[in-house]
C-alpha positions in Angstrom: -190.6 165.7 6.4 -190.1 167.5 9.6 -193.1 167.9 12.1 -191.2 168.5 15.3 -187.8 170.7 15.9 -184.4 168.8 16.1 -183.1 170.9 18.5 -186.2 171.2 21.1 -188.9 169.1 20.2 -191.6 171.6 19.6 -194.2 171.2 17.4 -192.8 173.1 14.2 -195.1 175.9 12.3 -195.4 177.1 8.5 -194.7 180.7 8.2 -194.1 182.4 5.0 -190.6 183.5 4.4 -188.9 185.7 2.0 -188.8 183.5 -1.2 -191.3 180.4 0.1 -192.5 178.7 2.8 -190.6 177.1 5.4 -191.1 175.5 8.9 -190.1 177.7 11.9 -189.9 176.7 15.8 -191.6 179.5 18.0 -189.3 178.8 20.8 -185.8 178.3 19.1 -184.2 179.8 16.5 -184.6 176.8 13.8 -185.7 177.6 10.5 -185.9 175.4 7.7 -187.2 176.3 3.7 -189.7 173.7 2.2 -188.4 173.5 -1.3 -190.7 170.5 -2.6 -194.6 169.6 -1.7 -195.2 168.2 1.5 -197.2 165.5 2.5 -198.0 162.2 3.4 -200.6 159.7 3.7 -202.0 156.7 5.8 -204.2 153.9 5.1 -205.5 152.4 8.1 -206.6 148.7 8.2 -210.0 148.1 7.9 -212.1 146.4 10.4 -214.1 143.2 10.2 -217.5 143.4 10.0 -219.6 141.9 12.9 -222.9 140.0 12.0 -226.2 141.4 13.8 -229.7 140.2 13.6 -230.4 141.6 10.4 -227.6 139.7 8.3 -229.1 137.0 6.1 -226.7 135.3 8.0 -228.6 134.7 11.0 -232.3 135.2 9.7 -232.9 131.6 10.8 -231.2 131.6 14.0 -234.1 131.6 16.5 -231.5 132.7 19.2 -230.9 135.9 17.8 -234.5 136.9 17.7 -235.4 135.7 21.3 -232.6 137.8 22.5 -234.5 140.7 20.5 -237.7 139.9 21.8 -236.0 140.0 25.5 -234.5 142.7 24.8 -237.9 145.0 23.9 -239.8 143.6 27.0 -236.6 144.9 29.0 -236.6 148.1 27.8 -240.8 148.8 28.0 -240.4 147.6 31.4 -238.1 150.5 32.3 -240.2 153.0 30.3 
């Protein structure tokens, strides 16, 4: 599948032609027909999931809910 031109490097467009579709520069005089269906398609990897405070994971850690608790009385002391 071409994206870019061979020749200059531009970014290549999809203009209709006579009998189908093809890809086109708009600054050289590269053409080429798209006979078959185009595409393609990417499957990223997923990311991990980070625990917070409301996990069953860490429901008994007191840690986690002093650092809550520290955190509120920060923020209604800015307020």
């Amino acid at each position: 599948m071409l994206l870019f031109c061979p020749t200059c490097a531009n970014i290549l467009q999809v203009e209709e032609g006579p009998k189908c579709l093809r890809f086109s520069c708009s600054t050289c005089p590269y053409v080429h027909n798209i006979t078959r269906r185009v595409g393609s398609r990417s499957y990223p990897k997923r990311k991990e999931v980070r625990h917070s405070c409301r996990t069953l994971h860490h429901m008994g850690n007191g840690d986690c809910l002093l650092n809550c608790v520290r955190l509120i009385i920060f923020l209604i002391s800015l307020g």
